[in-house]
N, C-alpha and C positions, 0 to 999 in steps of 0.2 A: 318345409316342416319335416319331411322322409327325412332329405339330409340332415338337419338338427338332429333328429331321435337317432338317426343311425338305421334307420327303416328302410332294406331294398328293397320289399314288392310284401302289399300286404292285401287280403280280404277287403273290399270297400262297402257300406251301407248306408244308403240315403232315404230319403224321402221328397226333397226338395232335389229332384232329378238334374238339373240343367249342370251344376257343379260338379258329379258324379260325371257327367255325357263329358264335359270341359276334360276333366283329369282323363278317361280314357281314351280321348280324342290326341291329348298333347302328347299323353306319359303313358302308352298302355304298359310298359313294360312295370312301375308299380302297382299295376290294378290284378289280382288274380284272378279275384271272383267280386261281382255285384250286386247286391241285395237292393231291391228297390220296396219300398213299403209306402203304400196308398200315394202313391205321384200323383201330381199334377201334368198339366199338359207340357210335352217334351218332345225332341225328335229323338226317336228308338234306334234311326238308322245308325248312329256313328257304332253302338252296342251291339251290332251283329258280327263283329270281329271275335266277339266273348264266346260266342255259341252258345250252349249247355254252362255255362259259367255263369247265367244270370237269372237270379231268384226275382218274383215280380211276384206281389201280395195284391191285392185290390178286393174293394168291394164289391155285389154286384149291380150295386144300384147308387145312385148321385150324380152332382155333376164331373166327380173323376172318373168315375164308369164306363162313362160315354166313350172312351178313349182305351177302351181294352178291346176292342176289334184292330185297330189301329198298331196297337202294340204288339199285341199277339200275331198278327201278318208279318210283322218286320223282323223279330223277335221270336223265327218257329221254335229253335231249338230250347229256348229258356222254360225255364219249370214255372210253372204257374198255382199260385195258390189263390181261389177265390173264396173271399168269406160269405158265407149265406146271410140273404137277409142285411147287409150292411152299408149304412151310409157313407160311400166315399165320398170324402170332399177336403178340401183347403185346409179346413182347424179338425176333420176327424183323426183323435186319437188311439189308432188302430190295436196299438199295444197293451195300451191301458182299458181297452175296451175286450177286449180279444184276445187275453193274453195268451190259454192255452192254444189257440188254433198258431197264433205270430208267432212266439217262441217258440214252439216245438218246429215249425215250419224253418224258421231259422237256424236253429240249431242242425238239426238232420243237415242243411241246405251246406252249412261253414264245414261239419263234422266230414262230408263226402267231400268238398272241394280241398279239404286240411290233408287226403289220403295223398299226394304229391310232397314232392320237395321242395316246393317252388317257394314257398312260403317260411323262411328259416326263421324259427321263435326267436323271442327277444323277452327280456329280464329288463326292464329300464324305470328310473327311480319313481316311484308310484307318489303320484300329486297332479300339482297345474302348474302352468307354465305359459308362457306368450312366445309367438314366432312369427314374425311380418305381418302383425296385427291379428295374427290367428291365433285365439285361446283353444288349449286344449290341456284334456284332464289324462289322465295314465289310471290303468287299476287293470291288478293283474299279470300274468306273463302265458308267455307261450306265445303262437301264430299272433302277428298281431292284427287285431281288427278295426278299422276306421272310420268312426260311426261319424258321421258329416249331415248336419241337421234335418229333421222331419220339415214338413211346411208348417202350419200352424199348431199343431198338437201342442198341446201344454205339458202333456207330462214326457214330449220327444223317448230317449233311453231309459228312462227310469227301470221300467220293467224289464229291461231284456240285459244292462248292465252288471248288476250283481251277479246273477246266472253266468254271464260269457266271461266275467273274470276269473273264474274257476278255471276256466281252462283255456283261455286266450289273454294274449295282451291289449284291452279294450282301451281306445285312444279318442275319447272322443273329445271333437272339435263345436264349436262355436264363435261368437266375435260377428260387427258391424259389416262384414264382407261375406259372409257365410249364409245360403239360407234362404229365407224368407224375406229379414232384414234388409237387406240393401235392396228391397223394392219397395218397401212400406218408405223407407227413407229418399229414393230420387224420387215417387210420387211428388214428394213434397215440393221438388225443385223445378217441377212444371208446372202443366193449367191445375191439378186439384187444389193447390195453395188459394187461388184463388175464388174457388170454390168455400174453403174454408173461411176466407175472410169472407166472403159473402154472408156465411151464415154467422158469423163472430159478428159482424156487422149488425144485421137483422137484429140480432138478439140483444142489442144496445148496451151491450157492459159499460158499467158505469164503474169509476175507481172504488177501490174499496169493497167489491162485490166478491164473495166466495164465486171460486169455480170449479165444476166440477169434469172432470174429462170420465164416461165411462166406455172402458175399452183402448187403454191407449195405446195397447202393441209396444211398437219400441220405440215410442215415444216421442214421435216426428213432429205430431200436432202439437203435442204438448209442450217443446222447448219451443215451437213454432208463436204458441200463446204466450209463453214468458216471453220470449223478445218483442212481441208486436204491444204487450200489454206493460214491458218496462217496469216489471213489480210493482206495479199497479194493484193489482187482483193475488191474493190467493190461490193457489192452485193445487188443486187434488186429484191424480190420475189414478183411474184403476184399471188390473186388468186381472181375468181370473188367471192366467198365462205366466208362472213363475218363470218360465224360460225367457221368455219377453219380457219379464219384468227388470229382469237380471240384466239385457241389451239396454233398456230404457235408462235406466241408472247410470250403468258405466258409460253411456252416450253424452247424457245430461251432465254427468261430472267432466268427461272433456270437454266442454263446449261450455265449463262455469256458469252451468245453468242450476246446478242438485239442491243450491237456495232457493229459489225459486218455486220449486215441487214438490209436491210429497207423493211419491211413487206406494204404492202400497198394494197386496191383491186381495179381491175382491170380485162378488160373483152378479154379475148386471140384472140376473133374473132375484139375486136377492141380497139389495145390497146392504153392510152393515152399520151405514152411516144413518142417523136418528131422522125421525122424521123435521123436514122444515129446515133441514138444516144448512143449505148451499141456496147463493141467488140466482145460480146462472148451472144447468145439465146441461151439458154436450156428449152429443157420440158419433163418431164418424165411422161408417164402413162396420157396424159392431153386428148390427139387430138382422143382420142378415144370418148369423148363425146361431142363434139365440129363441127361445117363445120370447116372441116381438112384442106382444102385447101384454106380457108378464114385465119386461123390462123396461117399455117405458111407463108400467104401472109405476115402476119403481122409481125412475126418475122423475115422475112427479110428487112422489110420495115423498122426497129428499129436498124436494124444492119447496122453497117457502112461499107464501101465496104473494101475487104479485111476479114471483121469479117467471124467469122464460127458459123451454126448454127446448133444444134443439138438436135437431137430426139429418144426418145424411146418410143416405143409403145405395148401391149401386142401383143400377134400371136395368134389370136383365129385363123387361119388357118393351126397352128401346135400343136400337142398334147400335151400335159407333159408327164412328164417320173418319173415312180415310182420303186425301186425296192423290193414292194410287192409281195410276192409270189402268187399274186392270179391265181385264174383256167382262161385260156384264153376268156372263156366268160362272164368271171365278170371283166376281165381286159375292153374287149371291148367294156364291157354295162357302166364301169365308166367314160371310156375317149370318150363316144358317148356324156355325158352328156353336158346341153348346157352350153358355156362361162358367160363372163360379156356379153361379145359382143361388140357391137359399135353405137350409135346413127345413126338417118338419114344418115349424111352426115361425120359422124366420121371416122375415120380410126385404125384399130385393125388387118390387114393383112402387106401381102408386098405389096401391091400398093403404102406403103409410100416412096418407092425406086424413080417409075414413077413420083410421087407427086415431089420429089426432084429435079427430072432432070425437068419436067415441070415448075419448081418457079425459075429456070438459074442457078442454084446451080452448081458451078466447084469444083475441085479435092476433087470428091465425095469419102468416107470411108462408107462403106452399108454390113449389111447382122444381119444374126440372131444370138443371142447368148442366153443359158438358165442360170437361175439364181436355182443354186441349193440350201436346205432347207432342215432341220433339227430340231425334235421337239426342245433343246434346242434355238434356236432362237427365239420362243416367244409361249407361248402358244394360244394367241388369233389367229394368223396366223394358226398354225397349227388346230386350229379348224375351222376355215372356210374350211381349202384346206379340213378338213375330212368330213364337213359338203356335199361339194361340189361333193369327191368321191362318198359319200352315195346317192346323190340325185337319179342317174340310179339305186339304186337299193331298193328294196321290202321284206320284209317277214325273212325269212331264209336267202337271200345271201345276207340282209344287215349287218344278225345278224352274220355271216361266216366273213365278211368282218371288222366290228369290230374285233370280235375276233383276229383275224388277224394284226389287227391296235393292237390292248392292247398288243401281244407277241410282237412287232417289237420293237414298242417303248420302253416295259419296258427292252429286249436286248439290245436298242441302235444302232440297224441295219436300220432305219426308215430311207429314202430318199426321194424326193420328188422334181420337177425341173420342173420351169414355160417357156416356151418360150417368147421372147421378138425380134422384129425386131427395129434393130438400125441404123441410120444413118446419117453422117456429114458433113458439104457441105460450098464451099467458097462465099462469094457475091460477083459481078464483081465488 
């Protein structure tokens, strides 16, 4: 994509860190400077090459928080900006929540790294465009900037793009490969699938049944429902996530599914479909970042009596299970390490059981089930969960602990299995 634009070396800013760590690990001589805003869990180390070249935003509380000791150690010389009082996490929209502390932080941050030459402006024809499956949009001239997707924020650049094209050439990027995206999608192509049919199952769809998907992200489940359900049912996905909604769509239309679906967004704590109106709520992975019990007010409030509504949630109250041979205190220092977690008022344990029986829910189907995982399943997955392992650990027994990971994998012995609490319940 450099090459296409005609781009030798530009500013990079991420959110979804591992693609950022990829590109200056392969190509430093494109990366100038690196903006990281509210990451998830990543290895810091390949970024120590940058020095003083690398802006790091965080909050100082959530489950990404946990990971700013971590970063800050490996990472002395990078500038640090932490927001008071702020929940980091997977869908926090740090920009749109934050904007004067983010932007001005950014700005100062590109404005001092722009005082070099290393960064030669560029004038290039201001729109979108496609390059080896990677969309990206142009707006603006000058230094150019490579904004490369947040994790889950919904409003990703919104806030900071109009600003940076004033005085930079803002490039940002998107697409199936980029991101977030191509983890919510290989999910699909290990144990969680099965998981899902479990709970599709339970919940006895019948032909002919409205369905409702809330929260579908980029829409794994959801083309997952059309083909297993054969236009059978109805289907209606929401997500309040215009950036993922945008993924879901153009996913759905290459895969001849966009008949099928009706993508549309939509806010799970209050949604705008009539009451009674679908036979069958589903959510998968949603209510964890969400008020739990506002949302699936909601989903029963949409379902008609008789319908069933169903839920999965992750179980940060239960471990994974790996069968790596690690020494039992590097076993115990991996699975201490912290979750995604849960928002406020989210739900990511078994309370969602209680939850259920509290919203009048009859001939309940409840308990936990793991979703087992395999590197051929998708490589972007597998390197998060190994990102994840690694974070408890340090020095030597992360470098043990590698090692370890490179013999499994290249055997084929490599396992791996997420917990998830699931359950299905009737409206009176």
């Amino acid at each position: 994509m450099f090459d296409e634009l005609g781009v030798q070396r530009a500013h990079v800013a991420a959110g979804y860190a591992a693609h950022a760590v990829a590109l200056v690990s392969a190509c430093p001589e494109l990366v100038s400077s690196l903006s990281l805003v509210c990451p998830s869990r990543f290895d810091a180390e390949p970024l120590r090459a940058l020095g003083p070249r690398v802006l790091y935003i965080h909050g100082d509380r959530g489950a990404n928080a946990t990971m700013v000791p971590q970063v800050v150690a490996s990472l002395a010389d990078a500038r640090v900006v932490a927001l008071h009082d702020y929940a980091d996490a997977l869908w926090s929209d740090a920009l749109a929540d934050r904007p004067v502390e983010t932007v001005a932080a950014l700005l100062a941050f590109l404005a001092e790294m722009s005082l070099d030459s290393s960064v030669v402006p560029v004038s290039l024809p201001q729109g979108e465009g496609d390059c080896e499956g990677i969309h990206f949009r142009v707006q603006g001239s000058g230094p150019p900037v490579v904004l490369l997707p947040l994790n889950l924020a919904r409003s990703q650049w919104d806030q900071l793009v109009p600003v940076l094209a004033q005085r930079y050439c803002a490039i940002t990027l998107s697409g199936a490969f980029l991101g977030f995206v191509p983890i919510l999608e290989e999910r699909m192509q290990g144990g969680y699938s099965a998981v899902v049919r479990a709970l599709v199952d339970t919940a006895n769809l019948q032909p002919g049944n409205t369905l409702l998907e809330v929260g579908c992200g980029s829409g794994a489940t959801a083309r997952w429902l059309a083909r297993y359900t054969n236009g059978a049912n109805p289907i209606t996905a929401v997500d309040v996530n215009s950036y993922l909604l945008r993924e879901a769509e153009s996913l759905a239309m290459a895969e001849g599914l966009a008949d099928r679906i009706n993508f549309r967004e939509d806010d799970a704590e209050a949604l705008t479909l009539p009451d009674n109106s679908v036979d069958v709520s589903l959510s998968f992975t949603v209510m964890e970042e969400v008020d739990a019990d506002r949302m699936l007010q909601e989903m029963v409030r949409v379902t008609k009596p008789g319908g069933r509504i169903g839920v999965v949630v992750r179980a940060a109250d239960m471990q994974f299970w790996t069968n790596l041979a690690l020494r039992p205190d590097l076993l115990a220092k991996i699975k201490s390490a912290p979750t995604a977690g849960a928002a406020d008022h989210g739900c990511a344990d078994a309370s969602l059981y209680q939850r259920f029986r509290a919203a009048g829910l009859h001939d309940l189907k409840m308990g936990p089930q793991l979703a087992t995982h395999k590197p051929e399943d998708g490589f972007e997955f597998q390197r998060n969960f190994t990102a994840r392992i690694l974070l408890g650990l340090v020095g030597g027994e992360a470098e043990e602990c590698r090692a370890l990971l490179a013999r499994s994998i290249g055997d084929g012995t490599f396992l791996w299995a997420d917990p998830y609490h699931c359950a299905v319940g009737t409206r009176d």
